[in-house]
C-alpha positions in Angstrom: 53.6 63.0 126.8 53.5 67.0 126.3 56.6 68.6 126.4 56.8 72.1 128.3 56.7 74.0 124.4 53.8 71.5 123.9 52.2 72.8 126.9 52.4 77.0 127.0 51.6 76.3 123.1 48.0 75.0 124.1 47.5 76.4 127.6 49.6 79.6 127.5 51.3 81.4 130.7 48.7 81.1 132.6 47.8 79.4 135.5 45.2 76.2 135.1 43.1 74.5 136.7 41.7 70.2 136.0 38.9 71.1 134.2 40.4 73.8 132.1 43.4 71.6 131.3 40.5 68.8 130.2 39.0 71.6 128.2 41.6 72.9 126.3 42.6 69.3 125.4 39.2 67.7 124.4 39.7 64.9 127.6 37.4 63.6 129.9 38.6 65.3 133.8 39.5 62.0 135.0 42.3 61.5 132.4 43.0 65.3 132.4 44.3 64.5 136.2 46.3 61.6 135.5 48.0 63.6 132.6 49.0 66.1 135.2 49.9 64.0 137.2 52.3 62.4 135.2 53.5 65.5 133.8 54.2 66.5 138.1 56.3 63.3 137.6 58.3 64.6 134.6 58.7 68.2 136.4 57.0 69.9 133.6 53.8 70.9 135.5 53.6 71.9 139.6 50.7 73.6 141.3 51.3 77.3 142.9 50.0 76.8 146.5 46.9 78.1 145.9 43.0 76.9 145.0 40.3 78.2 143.1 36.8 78.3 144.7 34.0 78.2 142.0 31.7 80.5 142.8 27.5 80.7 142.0 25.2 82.9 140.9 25.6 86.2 142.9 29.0 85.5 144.0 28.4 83.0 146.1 30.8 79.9 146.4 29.4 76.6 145.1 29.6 73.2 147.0 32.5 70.8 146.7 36.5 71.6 146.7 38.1 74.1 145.4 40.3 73.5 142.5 44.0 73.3 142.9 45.8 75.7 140.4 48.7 74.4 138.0 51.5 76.4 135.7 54.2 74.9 133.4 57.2 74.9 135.2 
């Protein structure tokens, strides 16, 4: 598991979202989520309260949900 060092080492201060977490790591999204999830576990990783929407060409949001946002904790 990554520790919290680990973590801002790869990812930074920033907030993150699933798929830039996948990214950054080289992981499919699927195990980029159970990662987090187990790093939620560990308290090393919670989500801020607030979502993401993707947005389209022109500014215009794109189907599906929005992504939550994570920061190391």
């Amino acid at each position: 598991m990554l520790s919290r060092t680990e973590l801002r080492n790869s990812i930074g201060r920033r907030d993150f979202t699933v798929r830039d977490f996948a990214h950054e790591l080289g992981v499919t999204e699927g195990t980029a989520r159970a990662r987090i999830a187990r790093l939620q576990d560990a308290g090393v990783v919670e989500p801020t309260g607030e979502v993401l929407q993707h947005l389209g060409d022109g500014g215009r949001p794109l189907r599906g949900r929005p992504a939550t946002l994570y920061r190391v904790s």
